[in-house]
C-alpha positions as a Markdown table, in Angstrom:
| # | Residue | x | y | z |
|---|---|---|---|---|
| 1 | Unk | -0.8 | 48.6 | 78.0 |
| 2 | Unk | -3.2 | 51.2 | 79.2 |
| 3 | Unk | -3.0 | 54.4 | 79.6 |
| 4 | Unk | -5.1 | 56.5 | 82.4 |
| 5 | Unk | -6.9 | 60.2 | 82.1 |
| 6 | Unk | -8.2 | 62.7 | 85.1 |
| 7 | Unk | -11.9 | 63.2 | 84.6 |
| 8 | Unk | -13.2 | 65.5 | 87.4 |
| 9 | Unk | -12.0 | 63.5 | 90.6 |
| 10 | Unk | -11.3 | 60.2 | 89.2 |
| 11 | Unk | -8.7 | 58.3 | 87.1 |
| 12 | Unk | -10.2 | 56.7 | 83.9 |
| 13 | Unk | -9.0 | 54.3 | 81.1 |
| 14 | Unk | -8.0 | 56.5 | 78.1 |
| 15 | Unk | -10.1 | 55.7 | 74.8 |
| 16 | Unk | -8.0 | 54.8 | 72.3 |
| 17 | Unk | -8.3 | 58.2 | 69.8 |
| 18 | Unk | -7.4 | 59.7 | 73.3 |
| 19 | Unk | -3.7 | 58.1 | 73.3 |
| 20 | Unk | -3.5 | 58.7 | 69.7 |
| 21 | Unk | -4.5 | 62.3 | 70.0 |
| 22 | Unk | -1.8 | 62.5 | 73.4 |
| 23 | Unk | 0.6 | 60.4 | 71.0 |
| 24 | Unk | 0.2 | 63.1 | 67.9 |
| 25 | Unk | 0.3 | 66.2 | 70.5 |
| 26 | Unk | 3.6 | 64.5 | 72.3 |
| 27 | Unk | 5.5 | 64.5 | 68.5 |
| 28 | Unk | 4.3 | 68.3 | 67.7 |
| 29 | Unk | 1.5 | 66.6 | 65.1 |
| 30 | Unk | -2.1 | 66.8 | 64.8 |
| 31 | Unk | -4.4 | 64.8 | 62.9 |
| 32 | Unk | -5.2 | 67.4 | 60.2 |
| 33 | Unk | -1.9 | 67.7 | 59.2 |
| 34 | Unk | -0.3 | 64.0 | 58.6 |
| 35 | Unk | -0.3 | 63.0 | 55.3 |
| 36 | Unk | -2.8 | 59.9 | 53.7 |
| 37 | Unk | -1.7 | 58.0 | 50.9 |
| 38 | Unk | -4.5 | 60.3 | 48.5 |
| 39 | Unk | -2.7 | 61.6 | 45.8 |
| 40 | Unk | -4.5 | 65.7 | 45.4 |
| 41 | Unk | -4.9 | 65.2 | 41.7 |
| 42 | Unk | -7.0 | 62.5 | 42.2 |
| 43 | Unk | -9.6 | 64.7 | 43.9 |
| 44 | Unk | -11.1 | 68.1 | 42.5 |
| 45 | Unk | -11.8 | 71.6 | 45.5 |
| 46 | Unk | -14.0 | 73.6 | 43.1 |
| 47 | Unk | -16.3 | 74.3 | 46.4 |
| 48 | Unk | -13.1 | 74.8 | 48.3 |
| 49 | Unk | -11.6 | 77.1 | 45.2 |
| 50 | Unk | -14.9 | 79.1 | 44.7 |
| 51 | Unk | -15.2 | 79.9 | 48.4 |
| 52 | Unk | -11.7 | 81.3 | 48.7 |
| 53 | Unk | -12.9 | 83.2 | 45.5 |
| 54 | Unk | -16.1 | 84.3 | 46.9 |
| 55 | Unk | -14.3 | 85.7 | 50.2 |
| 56 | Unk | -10.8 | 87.1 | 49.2 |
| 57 | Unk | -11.2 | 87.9 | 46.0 |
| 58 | Unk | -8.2 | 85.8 | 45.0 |
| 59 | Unk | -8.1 | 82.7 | 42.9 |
| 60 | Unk | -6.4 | 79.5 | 45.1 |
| 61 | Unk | -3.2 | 78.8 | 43.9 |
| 62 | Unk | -1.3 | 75.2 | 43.9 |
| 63 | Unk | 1.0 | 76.3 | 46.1 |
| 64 | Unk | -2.0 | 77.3 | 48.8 |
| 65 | Unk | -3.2 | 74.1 | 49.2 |
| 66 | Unk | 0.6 | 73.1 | 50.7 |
| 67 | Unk | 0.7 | 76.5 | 52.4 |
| 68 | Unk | -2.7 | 75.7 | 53.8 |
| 69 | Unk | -1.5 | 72.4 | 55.2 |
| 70 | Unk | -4.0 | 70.4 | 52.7 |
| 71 | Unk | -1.2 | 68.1 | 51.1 |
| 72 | Unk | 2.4 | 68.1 | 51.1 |
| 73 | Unk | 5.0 | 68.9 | 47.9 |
| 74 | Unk | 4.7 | 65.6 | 47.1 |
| 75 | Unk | 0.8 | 66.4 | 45.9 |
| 76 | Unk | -0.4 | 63.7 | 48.9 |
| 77 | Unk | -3.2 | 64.9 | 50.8 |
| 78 | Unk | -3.4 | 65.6 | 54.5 |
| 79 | Unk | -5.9 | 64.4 | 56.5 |
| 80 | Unk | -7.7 | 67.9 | 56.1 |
| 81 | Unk | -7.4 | 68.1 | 52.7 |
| 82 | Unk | -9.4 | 64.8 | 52.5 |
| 83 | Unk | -12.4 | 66.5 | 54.5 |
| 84 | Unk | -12.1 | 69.5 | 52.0 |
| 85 | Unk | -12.5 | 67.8 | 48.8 |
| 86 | Unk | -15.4 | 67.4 | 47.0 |
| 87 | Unk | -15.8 | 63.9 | 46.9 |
| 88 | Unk | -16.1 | 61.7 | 50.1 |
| 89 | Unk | -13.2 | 60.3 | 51.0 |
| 90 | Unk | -13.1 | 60.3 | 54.5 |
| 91 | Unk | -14.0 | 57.1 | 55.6 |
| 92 | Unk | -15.6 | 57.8 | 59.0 |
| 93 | Unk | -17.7 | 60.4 | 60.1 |
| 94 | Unk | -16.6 | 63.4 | 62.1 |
| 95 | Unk | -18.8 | 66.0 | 64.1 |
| 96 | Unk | -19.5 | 68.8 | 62.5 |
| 97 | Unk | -17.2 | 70.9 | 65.4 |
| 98 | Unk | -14.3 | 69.3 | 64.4 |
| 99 | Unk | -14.9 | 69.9 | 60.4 |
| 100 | Unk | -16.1 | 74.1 | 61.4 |
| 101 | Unk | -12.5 | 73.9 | 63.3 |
| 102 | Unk | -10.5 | 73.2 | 60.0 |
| 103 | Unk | -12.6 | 75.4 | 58.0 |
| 104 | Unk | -11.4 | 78.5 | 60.6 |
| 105 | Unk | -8.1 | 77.3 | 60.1 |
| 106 | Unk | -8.2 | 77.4 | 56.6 |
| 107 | Unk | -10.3 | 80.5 | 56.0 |
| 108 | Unk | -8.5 | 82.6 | 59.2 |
| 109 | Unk | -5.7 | 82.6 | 57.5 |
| 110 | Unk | -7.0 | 84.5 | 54.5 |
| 111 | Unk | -8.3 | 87.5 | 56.8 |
Protein backbone atom coordinates (compact mmCIF):
# COMPACT_ATOMS: atom_id res chain seq x y z
CA UNK A 1 0.00 0.00 0.00
CA UNK A 2 1.08 3.52 -0.49
CA UNK A 3 0.24 6.32 0.83
CA UNK A 4 0.38 9.95 -0.97
CA UNK A 5 1.58 13.64 0.46
CA UNK A 6 0.77 17.38 -1.12
CA UNK A 7 4.15 18.99 -1.84
CA UNK A 8 3.47 22.46 -3.27
CA UNK A 9 1.14 21.55 -6.41
CA UNK A 10 1.73 17.97 -6.63
CA UNK A 11 0.84 14.62 -5.09
CA UNK A 12 3.95 12.57 -3.92
CA UNK A 13 4.62 9.03 -2.56
CA UNK A 14 5.00 9.34 1.21
CA UNK A 15 8.55 8.17 2.63
CA UNK A 16 8.19 5.72 4.89
CA UNK A 17 9.18 7.76 8.42
CA UNK A 18 6.49 10.05 6.85
CA UNK A 19 3.49 7.35 7.36
CA UNK A 20 5.07 6.38 10.60
CA UNK A 21 5.26 9.89 11.84
CA UNK A 22 1.18 10.39 10.29
CA UNK A 23 0.69 6.75 11.93
CA UNK A 24 2.17 8.05 15.54
CA UNK A 25 0.37 11.65 15.18
CA UNK A 26 -3.12 9.64 14.12
CA UNK A 27 -2.84 7.53 17.82
CA UNK A 28 -1.99 10.93 19.89
CA UNK A 29 2.01 9.45 20.02
CA UNK A 30 5.18 10.88 19.04
CA UNK A 31 8.42 9.25 18.58
CA UNK A 32 10.02 10.74 21.74
CA UNK A 33 7.63 9.40 23.88
CA UNK A 34 7.11 5.40 23.03
CA UNK A 35 8.91 3.33 25.15
CA UNK A 36 12.34 1.04 23.85
CA UNK A 37 13.08 -2.14 25.45
CA UNK A 38 16.34 -0.03 27.45
CA UNK A 39 15.92 -0.63 30.90
CA UNK A 40 17.08 3.35 32.57
CA UNK A 41 19.38 1.60 35.08
CA UNK A 42 21.29 0.31 32.58
CA UNK A 43 22.35 3.80 31.41
CA UNK A 44 23.85 6.73 33.62
CA UNK A 45 22.49 11.07 32.87
CA UNK A 46 25.24 12.64 34.89
CA UNK A 47 25.45 15.37 31.86
CA UNK A 48 21.69 15.32 31.81
CA UNK A 49 21.60 15.55 35.94
CA UNK A 50 24.42 18.23 36.19
CA UNK A 51 22.70 20.41 33.59
CA UNK A 52 19.38 20.52 35.37
CA UNK A 53 21.77 21.31 38.33
CA UNK A 54 23.60 23.94 36.63
CA UNK A 55 20.25 25.72 35.40
CA UNK A 56 17.58 25.25 38.22
CA UNK A 57 19.37 24.89 40.98
CA UNK A 58 17.62 21.59 41.74
CA UNK A 59 19.03 18.15 41.91
CA UNK A 60 16.94 15.64 39.19
CA UNK A 61 14.87 13.40 40.97
CA UNK A 62 13.83 9.62 39.81
CA UNK A 63 10.56 10.57 39.56
CA UNK A 64 11.65 13.62 36.84
CA UNK A 65 12.88 11.41 34.43
CA UNK A 66 9.10 9.75 34.17
CA UNK A 67 7.56 13.34 34.63
CA UNK A 68 9.92 14.36 31.85
CA UNK A 69 8.72 11.68 29.49
CA UNK A 70 12.38 9.93 29.52
CA UNK A 71 11.08 6.43 30.62
CA UNK A 72 8.02 5.05 31.91
CA UNK A 73 7.25 3.60 35.83
CA UNK A 74 8.38 0.59 34.63
CA UNK A 75 12.25 2.17 34.56
CA UNK A 76 12.16 1.51 30.40
CA UNK A 77 13.38 4.28 28.46
CA UNK A 78 11.63 6.33 25.92
CA UNK A 79 12.89 7.02 22.89
CA UNK A 80 14.17 10.55 24.25
CA UNK A 81 15.60 9.27 27.15
CA UNK A 82 17.82 7.15 24.81
CA UNK A 83 19.15 10.43 23.02
CA UNK A 84 19.72 11.82 26.64
CA UNK A 85 21.95 9.34 28.11
CA UNK A 86 25.36 9.41 28.23
CA UNK A 87 26.25 6.59 26.31
CA UNK A 88 25.22 5.97 22.60
CA UNK A 89 22.50 4.09 22.31
CA UNK A 90 20.66 5.41 19.59
CA UNK A 91 21.32 3.39 16.81
CA UNK A 92 20.82 5.95 13.91
CA UNK A 93 21.78 9.33 13.62
CA UNK A 94 19.35 12.25 14.02
CA UNK A 95 19.86 16.00 13.00
CA UNK A 96 20.96 18.00 15.36
CA UNK A 97 17.20 20.01 15.04
CA UNK A 98 15.39 17.27 16.06
CA UNK A 99 17.87 16.48 19.22
CA UNK A 100 17.74 20.82 20.14
CA UNK A 101 13.84 20.08 19.95
CA UNK A 102 13.90 17.45 22.89
CA UNK A 103 16.36 19.33 24.77
CA UNK A 104 13.60 22.54 24.78
CA UNK A 105 11.14 20.12 25.77
CA UNK A 106 12.96 18.91 28.56
CA UNK A 107 14.62 22.10 29.78
CA UNK A 108 11.17 24.42 29.07
CA UNK A 109 9.69 22.76 31.36
CA UNK A 110 11.98 23.66 34.20
CA UNK A 111 11.55 27.59 33.47
Amino acid sequence: MEAYIRVGNESIVAPDYVVNELILKGTNRSFDALVTDAKKSDYSFTLLEATYLERTGLHFEPSDYISFGLANKDGFLTNAGKLLADQHIVQRNYDTEYITFLEYRVFSRIN
